[in-house]
TORKOL-52065 format. One line per field, with one value per residue (C-alpha): x, y, z; residue number from 1. Coordinates in pm, 1 decimal, padded with zeros to 6 digits, m for minus. Each point is the difference from the previous one (the first is absolute). Layout:
<rs>
c1	X / ...
c2	Y / ...
c3	Z / ...
nr	NUM / ...
</rs>
This chain:
<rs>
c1	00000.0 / 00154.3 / m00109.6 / 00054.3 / 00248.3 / m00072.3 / 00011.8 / 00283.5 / 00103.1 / m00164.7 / m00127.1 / m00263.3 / m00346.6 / 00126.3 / m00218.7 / 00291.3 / m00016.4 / m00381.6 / m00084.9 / 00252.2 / m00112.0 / 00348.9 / m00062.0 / 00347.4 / 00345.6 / 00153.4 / 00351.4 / 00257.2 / 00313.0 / 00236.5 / m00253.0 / m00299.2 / m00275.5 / m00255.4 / m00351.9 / m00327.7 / m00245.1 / m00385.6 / m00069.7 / m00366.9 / m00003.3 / m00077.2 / m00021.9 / 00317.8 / 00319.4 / 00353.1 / 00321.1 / 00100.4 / 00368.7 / 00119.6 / 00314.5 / 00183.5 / 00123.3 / 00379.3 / 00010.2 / m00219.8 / m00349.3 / m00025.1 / 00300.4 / m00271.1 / m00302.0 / 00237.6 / m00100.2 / m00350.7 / m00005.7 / 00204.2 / m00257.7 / m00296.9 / 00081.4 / m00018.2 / m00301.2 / 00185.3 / m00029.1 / 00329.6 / 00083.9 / m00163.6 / m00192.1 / m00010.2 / m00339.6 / m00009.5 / 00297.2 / m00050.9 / 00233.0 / m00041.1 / 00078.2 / 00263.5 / 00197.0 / m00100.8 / m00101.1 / m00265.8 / m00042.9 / m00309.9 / 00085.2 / m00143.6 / 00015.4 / 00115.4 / m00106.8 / 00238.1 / 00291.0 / 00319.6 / 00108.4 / 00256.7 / m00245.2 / m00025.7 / 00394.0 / 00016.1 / 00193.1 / 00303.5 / m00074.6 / 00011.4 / m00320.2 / m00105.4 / 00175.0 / m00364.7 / m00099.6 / 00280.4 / 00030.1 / m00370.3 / 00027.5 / 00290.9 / m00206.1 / m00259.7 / 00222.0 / 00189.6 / m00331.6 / m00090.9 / 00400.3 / m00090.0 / m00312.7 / 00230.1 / 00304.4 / m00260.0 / m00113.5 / 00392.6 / m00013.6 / 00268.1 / m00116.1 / 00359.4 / m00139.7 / m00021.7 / 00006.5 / m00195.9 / m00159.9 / m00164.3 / m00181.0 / m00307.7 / m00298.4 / m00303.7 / m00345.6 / 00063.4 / 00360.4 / 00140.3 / 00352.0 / m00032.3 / 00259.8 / 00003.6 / 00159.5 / 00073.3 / 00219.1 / 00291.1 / m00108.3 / 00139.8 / m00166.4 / 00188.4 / m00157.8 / 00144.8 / 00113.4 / 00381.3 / 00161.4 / m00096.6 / 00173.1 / m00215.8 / m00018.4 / 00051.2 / 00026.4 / 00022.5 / 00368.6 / m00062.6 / m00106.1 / 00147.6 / 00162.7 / 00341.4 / m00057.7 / m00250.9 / 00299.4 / 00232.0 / m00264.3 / m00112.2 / m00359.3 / m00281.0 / m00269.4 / m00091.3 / 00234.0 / 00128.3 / m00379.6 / 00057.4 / 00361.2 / m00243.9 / m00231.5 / 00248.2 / 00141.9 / m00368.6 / m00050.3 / 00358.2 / m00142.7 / m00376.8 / 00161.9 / 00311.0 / m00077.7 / m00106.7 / 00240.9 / 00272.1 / 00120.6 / m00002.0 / 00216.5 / 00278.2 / m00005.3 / 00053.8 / 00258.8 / 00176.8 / m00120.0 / m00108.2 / 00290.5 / 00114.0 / m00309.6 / m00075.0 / 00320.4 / m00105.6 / m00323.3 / 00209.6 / 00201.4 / m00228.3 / 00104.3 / m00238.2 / m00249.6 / 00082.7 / m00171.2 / 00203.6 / m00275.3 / m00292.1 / m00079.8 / m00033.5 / m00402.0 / 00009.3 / 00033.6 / 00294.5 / m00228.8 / m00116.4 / 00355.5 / 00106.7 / m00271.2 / 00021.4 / 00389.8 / m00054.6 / m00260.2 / 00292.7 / 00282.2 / 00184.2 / 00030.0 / m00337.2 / 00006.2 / 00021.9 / m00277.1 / m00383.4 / m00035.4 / m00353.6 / m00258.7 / m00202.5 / 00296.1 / 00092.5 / m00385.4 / m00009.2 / 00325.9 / m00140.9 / m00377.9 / 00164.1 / 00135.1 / m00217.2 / 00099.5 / m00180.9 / 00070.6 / 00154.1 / 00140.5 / m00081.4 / 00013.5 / m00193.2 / 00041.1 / 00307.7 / 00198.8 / 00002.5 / m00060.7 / m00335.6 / m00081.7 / m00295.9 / m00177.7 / m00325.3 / m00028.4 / 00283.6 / 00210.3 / 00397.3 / 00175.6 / 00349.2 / 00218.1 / 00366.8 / 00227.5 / 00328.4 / 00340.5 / 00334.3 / 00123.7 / m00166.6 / m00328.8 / m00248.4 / m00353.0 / m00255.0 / m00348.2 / m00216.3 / m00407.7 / m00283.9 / m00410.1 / m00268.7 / m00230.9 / m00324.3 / 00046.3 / 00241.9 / 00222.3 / 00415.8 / 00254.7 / 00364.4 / 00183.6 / 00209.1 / 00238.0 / 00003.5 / 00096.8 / 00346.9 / 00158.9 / 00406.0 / 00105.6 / 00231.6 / m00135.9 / 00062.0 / m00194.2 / m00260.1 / m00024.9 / 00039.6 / m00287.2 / m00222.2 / 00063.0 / m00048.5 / m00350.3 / m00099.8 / 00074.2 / m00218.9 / m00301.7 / 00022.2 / 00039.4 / m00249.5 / 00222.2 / m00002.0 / m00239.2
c2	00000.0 / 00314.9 / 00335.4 / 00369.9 / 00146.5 / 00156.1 / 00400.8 / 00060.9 / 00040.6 / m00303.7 / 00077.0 / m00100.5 / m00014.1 / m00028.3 / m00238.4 / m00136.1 / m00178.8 / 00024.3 / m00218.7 / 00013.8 / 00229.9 / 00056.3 / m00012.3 / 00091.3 / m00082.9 / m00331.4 / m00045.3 / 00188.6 / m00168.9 / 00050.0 / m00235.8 / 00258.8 / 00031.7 / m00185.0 / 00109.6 / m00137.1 / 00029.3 / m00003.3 / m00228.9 / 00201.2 / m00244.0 / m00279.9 / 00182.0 / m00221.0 / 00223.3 / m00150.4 / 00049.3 / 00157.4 / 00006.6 / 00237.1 / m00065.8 / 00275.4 / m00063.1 / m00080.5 / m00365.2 / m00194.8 / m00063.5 / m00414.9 / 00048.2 / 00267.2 / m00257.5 / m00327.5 / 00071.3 / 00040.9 / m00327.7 / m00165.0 / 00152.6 / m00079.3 / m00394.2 / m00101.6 / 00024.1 / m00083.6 / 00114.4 / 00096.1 / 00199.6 / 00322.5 / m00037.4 / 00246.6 / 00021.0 / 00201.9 / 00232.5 / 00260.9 / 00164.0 / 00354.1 / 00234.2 / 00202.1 / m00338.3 / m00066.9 / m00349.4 / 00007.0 / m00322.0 / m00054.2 / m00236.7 / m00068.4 / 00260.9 / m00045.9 / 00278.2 / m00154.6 / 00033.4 / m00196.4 / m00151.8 / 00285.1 / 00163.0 / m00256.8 / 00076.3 / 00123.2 / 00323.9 / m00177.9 / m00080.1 / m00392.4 / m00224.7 / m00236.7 / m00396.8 / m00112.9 / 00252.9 / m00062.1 / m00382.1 / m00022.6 / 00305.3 / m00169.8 / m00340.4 / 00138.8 / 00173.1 / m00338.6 / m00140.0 / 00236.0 / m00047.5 / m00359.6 / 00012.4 / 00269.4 / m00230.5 / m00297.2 / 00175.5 / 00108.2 / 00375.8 / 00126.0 / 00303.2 / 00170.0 / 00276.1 / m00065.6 / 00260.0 / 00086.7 / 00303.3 / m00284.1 / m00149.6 / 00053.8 / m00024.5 / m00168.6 / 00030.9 / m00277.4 / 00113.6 / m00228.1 / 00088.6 / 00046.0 / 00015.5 / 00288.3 / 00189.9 / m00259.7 / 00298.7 / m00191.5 / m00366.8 / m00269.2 / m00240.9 / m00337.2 / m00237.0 / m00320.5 / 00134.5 / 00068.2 / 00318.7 / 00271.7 / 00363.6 / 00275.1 / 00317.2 / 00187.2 / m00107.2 / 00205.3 / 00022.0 / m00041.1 / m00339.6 / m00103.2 / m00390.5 / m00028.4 / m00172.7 / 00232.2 / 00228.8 / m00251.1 / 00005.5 / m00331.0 / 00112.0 / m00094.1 / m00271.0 / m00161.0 / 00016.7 / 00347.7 / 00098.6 / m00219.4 / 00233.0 / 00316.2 / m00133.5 / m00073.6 / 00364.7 / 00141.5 / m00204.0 / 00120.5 / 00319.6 / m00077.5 / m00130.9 / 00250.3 / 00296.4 / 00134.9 / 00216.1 / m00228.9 / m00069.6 / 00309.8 / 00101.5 / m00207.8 / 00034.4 / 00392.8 / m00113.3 / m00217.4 / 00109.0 / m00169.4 / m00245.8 / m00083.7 / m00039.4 / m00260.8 / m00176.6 / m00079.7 / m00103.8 / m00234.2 / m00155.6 / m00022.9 / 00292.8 / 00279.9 / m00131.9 / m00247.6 / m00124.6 / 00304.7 / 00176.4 / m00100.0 / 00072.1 / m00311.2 / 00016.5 / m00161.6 / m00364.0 / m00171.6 / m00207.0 / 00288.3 / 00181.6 / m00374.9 / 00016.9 / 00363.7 / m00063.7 / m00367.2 / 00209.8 / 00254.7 / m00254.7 / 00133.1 / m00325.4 / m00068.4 / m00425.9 / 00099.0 / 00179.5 / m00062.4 / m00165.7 / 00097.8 / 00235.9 / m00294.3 / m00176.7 / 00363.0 / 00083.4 / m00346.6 / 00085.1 / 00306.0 / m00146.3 / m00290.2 / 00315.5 / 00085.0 / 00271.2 / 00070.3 / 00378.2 / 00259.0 / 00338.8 / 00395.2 / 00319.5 / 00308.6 / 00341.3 / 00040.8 / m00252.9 / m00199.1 / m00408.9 / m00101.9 / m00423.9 / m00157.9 / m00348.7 / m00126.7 / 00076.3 / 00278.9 / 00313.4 / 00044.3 / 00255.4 / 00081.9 / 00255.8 / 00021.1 / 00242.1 / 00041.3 / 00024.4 / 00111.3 / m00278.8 / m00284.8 / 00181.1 / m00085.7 / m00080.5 / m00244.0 / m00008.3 / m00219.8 / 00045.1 / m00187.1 / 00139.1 / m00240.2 / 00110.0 / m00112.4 / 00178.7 / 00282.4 / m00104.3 / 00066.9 / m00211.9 / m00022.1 / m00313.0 / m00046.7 / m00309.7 / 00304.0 / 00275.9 / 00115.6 / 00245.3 / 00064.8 / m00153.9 / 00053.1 / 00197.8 / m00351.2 / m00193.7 / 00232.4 / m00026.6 / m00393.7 / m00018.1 / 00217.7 / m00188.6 / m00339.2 / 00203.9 / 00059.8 / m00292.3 / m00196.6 / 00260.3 / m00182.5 / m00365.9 / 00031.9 / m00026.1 / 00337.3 / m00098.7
c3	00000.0 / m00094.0 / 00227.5 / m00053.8 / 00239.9 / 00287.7 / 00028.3 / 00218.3 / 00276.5 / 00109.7 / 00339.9 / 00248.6 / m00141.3 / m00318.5 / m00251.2 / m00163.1 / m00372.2 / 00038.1 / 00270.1 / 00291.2 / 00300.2 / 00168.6 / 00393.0 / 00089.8 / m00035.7 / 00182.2 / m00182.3 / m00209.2 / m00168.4 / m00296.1 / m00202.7 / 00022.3 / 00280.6 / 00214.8 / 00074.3 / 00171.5 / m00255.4 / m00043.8 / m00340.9 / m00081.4 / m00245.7 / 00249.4 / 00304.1 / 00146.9 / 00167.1 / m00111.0 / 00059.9 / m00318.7 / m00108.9 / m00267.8 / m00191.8 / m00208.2 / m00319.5 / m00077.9 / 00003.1 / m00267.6 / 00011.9 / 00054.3 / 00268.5 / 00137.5 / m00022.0 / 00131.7 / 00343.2 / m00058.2 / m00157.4 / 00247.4 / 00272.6 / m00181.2 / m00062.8 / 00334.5 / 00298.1 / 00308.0 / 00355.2 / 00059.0 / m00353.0 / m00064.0 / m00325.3 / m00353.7 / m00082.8 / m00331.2 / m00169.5 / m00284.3 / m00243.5 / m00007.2 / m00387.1 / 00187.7 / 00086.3 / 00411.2 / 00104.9 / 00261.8 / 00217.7 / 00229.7 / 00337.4 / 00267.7 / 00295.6 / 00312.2 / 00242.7 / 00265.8 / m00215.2 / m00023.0 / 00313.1 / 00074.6 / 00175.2 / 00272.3 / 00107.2 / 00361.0 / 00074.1 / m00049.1 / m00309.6 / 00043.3 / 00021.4 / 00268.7 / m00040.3 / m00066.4 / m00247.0 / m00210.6 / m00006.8 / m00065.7 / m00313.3 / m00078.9 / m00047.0 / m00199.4 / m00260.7 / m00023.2 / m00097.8 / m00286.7 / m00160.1 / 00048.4 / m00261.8 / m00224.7 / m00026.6 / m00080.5 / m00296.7 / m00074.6 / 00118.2 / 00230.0 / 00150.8 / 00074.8 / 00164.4 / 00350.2 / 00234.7 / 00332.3 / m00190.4 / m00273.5 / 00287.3 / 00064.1 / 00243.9 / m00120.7 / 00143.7 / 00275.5 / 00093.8 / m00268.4 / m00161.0 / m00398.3 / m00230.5 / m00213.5 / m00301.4 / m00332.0 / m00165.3 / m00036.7 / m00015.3 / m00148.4 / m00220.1 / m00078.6 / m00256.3 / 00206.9 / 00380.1 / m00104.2 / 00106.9 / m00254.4 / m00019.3 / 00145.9 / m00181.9 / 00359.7 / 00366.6 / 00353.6 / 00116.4 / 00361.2 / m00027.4 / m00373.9 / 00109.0 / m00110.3 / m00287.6 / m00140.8 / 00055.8 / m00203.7 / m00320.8 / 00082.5 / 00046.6 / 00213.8 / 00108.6 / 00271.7 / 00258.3 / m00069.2 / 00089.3 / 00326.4 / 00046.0 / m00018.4 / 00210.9 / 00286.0 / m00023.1 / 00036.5 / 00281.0 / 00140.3 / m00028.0 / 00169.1 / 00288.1 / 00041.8 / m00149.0 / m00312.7 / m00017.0 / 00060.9 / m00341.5 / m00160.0 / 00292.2 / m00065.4 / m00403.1 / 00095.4 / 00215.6 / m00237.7 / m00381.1 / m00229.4 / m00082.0 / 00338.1 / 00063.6 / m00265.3 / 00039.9 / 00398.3 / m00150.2 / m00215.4 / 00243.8 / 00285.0 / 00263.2 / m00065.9 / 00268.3 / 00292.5 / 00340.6 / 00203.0 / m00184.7 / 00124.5 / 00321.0 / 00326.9 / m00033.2 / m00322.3 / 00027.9 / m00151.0 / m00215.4 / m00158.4 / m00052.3 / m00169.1 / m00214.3 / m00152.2 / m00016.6 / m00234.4 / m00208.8 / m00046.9 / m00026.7 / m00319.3 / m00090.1 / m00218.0 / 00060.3 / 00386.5 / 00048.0 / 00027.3 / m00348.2 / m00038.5 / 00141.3 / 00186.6 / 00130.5 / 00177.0 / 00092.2 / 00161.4 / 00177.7 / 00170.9 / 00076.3 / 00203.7 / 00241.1 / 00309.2 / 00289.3 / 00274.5 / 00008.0 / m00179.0 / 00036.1 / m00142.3 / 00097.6 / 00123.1 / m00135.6 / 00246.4 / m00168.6 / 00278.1 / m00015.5 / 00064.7 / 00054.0 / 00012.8 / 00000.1 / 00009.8 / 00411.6 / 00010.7 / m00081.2 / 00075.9 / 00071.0 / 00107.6 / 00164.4 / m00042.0 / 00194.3 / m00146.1 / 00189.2 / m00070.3 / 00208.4 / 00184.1 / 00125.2 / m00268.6 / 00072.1 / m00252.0 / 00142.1 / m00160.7 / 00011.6 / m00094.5 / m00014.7 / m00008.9 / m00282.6 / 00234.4 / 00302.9 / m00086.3 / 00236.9 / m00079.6 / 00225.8 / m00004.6 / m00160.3 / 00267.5 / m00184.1 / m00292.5 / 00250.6 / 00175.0 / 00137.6 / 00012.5 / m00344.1 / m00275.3 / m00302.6 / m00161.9 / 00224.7 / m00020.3 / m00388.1 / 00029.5 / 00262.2 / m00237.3 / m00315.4 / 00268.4 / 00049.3 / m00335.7 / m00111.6 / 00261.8 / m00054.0 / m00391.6 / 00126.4 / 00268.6 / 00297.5 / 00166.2 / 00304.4
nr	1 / 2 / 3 / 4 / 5 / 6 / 7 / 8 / 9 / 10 / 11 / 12 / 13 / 14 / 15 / 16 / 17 / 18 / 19 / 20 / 21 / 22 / 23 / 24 / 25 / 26 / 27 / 28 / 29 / 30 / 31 / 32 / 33 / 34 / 35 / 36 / 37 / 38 / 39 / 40 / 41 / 42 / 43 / 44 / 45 / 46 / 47 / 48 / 49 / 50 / 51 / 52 / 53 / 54 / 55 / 56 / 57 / 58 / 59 / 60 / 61 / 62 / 63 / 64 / 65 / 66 / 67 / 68 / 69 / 70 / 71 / 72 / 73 / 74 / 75 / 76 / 77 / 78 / 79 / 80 / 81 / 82 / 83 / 84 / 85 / 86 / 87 / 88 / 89 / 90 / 91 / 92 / 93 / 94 / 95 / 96 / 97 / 98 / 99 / 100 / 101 / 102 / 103 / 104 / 105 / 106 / 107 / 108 / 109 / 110 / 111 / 112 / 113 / 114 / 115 / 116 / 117 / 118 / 119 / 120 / 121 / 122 / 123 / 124 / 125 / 126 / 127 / 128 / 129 / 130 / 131 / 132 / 133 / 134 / 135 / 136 / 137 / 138 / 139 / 140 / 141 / 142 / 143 / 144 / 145 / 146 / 147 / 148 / 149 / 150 / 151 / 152 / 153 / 154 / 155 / 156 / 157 / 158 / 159 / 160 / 161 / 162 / 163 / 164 / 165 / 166 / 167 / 168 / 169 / 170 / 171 / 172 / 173 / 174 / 175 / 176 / 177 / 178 / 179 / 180 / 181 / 182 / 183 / 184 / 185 / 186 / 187 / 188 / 189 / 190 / 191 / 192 / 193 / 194 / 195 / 196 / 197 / 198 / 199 / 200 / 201 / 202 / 203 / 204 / 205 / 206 / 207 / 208 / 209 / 210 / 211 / 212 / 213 / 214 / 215 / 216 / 217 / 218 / 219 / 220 / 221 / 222 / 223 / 224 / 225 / 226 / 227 / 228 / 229 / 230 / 231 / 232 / 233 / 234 / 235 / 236 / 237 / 238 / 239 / 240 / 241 / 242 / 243 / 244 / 245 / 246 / 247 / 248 / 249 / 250 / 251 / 252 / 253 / 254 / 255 / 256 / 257 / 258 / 259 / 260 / 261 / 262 / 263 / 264 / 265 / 266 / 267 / 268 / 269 / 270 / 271 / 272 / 273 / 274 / 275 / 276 / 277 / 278 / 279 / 280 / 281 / 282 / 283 / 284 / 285 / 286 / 287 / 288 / 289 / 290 / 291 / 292 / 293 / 294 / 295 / 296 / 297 / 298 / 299 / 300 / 301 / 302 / 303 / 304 / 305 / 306 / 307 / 308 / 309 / 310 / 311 / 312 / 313 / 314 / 315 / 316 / 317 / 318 / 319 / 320 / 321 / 322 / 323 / 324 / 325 / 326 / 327 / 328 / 329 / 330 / 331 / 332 / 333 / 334 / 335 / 336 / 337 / 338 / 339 / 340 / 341 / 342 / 343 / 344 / 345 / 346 / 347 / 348 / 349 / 350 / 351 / 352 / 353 / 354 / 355 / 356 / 357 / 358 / 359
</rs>
């Protein structure tokens, strides 16, 4: 279907190419713009991307195709896409009012163990029906994410998918350099387990910090950075901190393994790594900064006085989500300790809080 342009600017109540009602602006990239729209054609909102001109049409259209193939639960689906006379592609999705799963980062910018494992899980299962049908997503990132209507993680954004007519590695026309796998890097392509590399870096970054990556490729640039992505050193379990299980650091690091053979060889065998994991708590924190616990009967908190010698305090507390009531830890709690006791007795806490072993 070919549309007349719309009269620029495009802007908020704009009818754009004769039937889209713009509601107001959700995203903004180099590749154009995205907008909640009304369809007054049949009265439906979407999620309506808009893609400038300077690639080719069909590499335009690719991910609307790609998007519209599949119904899935866990993979955010195209429902129509136009070519405009002045060049745009417009793509109707679905719309998510919740957004991508970003949003749910606390004010440290790192999501709760649960929250992660379980997104984690449900993006694993929409790769797993893309990679049966030979598509390798390559764009996975915590901002393509996002929240369904019952809380449900959905993969998003086909811009720069590949499509393999038997399941070998095919060369992508683009790929995002924070989580490109070393032998993307090398010109060998990708498939399936350089989707399962991305997907262990995104879940790096759920469970540390969002910002984490981005962090250390400023800190490096870009080809020290790749080259400790090649040999295995760019992330390691020194970084994540002692409330996330060690079952949970081994798995992200084998789905990162720069190695292809060792890591998770498909997107079910890794999804059925992480759903045999269970913890009976977890760990945030409130708009201090400051780590919060909880499980199903209680919250945790800690206090930690400092010392320049060996007069450090850890005091350990515990508030029963019934009554109210807070009470001290006391096997959690002392008084007159090295600054490295002290940090060994919290990370003993934190760590206990996760395995259910803090009473």
């Amino acid at each position: 279907m070919n549309l007349v342009p719309a009269t620029l600017p495009i802007s908020q109540g704009t009818t754009f190419y004769n039937k889209y009602k713009l509601v107001r602006r959700v995203g903004q990239g180099a590749f154009g713009e995205v907008w909640l729209a009304h369809d007054q054609a049949v009265n439906q909102e979407y999620a309506i991307k808009i893609l400038n001109t300077g690639i080719g049409v069909d590499q335009r259209l690719r991910e609307a195709q790609v998007g519209h193939a599949f119904e899935h639960n866990n993979l955010v689906r195209v429902h129509q896409a136009d070519v405009a006379t002045d060049g745009k592609v417009i793509i109707a999705m679905d719309y998510f009012p919740d957004g991508a799963i970003t949003t749910l980062a606390n004010p440290s910018n790192f999501l709760s163990l649960p929250t992660a494992i379980r997104a984690t899980i449900d993006m694993l299962q929409g790769l797993e029906h893309l990679h049966l049908n030979n598509f390798f997503h390559n764009d996975i990132k915590p901002q393509n994410i996002l929240l369904g209507s019952q809380g449900q993680a959905k993969l998003s954004d086909y811009g720069i998918v590949g499509v393999s007519a038997d399941g070998t590695a095919v060369q992508p026309c683009s790929w995002y350099v924070l989580h490109a796998a070393p032998e993307t890097v090398a010109g060998n392509g990708i498939e399936v387990r350089t989707d399962v590399f991305q997907t262990g870096l995104t879940l790096f970054r759920l469970l540390i910090g969002l910002g984490t990556l981005e962090a250390k490729y400023s800190a490096l640039g870009g080809a020290a950075y790749a080259a400790a992505l090649a040999d295995g050193t760019l992330i390691s379990r020194a970084d994540f901190p002692p409330f996330i299980p060690t079952s949970v650091c081994r798995a992200v690091l084998k789905s990162v393994d720069p190695n292809p053979t060792k890591r998770f060889q498909s997107a079910l065998e890794m999804r059925r790594a992480l759903e045999k994991l269970a913890f009976a708590g977890s760990w945030t924190t409130d708009n201090a900064g400051a780590l919060i616990g909880e499980d199903t009967r209680y919250t945790y908190r800690y206090e930690h006085m400092p010392a320049l010698v060996s007069n450090a305090s850890v005091t350990a507390f515990k508030t029963n989500k019934a009554s109210g009531r807070e009470t001290r830890i006391s096997k959690f709690s002392k008084k007159h300790i090295k600054n490295s006791e002290a940090k060994r007795l919290i990370a003993s806490f934190l760590k206990a809080v996760v395995d259910g072993k803090a009473f």
